[in-house]
C-alpha positions as CSV (number, residue, x, y, z in Angstrom):
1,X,-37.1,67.7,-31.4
2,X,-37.4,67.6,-35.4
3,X,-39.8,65.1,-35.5
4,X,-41.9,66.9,-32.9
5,X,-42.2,70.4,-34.6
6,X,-43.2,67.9,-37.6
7,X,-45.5,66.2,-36.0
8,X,-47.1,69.2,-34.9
9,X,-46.8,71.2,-38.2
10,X,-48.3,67.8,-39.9
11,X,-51.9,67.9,-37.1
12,X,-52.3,71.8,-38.4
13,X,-52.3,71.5,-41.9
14,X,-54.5,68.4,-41.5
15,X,-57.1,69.9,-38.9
16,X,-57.2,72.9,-41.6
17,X,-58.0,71.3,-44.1
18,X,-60.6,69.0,-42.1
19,X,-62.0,72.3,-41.8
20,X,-62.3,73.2,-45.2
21,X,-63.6,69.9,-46.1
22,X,-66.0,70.3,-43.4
23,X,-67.2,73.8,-44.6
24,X,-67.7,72.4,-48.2
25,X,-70.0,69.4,-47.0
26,X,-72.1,71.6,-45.1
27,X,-72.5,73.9,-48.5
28,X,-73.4,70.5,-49.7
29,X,-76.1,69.8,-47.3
30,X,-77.4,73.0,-47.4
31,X,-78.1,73.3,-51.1
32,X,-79.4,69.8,-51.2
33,X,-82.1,71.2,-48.7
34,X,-83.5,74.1,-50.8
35,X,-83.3,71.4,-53.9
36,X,-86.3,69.4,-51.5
37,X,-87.9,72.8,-50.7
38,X,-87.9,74.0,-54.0
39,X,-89.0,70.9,-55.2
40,X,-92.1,70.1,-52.5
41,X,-93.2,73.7,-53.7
């Protein structure tokens, strides 16, 4: 039963911070986008 709850408690901090991570590369993308904008004006 131990190693169940941890199991469980383990996939929910990972899939947070997947989220996060996910959140951060998106930032990423989106600033390199107006880089090219700003630069092709």
């Amino acid at each position: 039963m131990r190693y169940l709850i941890a199991l469980f408690a383990l996939v929910g901090f990972a899939s947070l911070s997947a989220c996060n991570t996910v959140e951060g590369l998106g930032q990423d993308i989106k600033k390199g986008g107006e880089a090219i904008e700003k630069a092709a004006k």
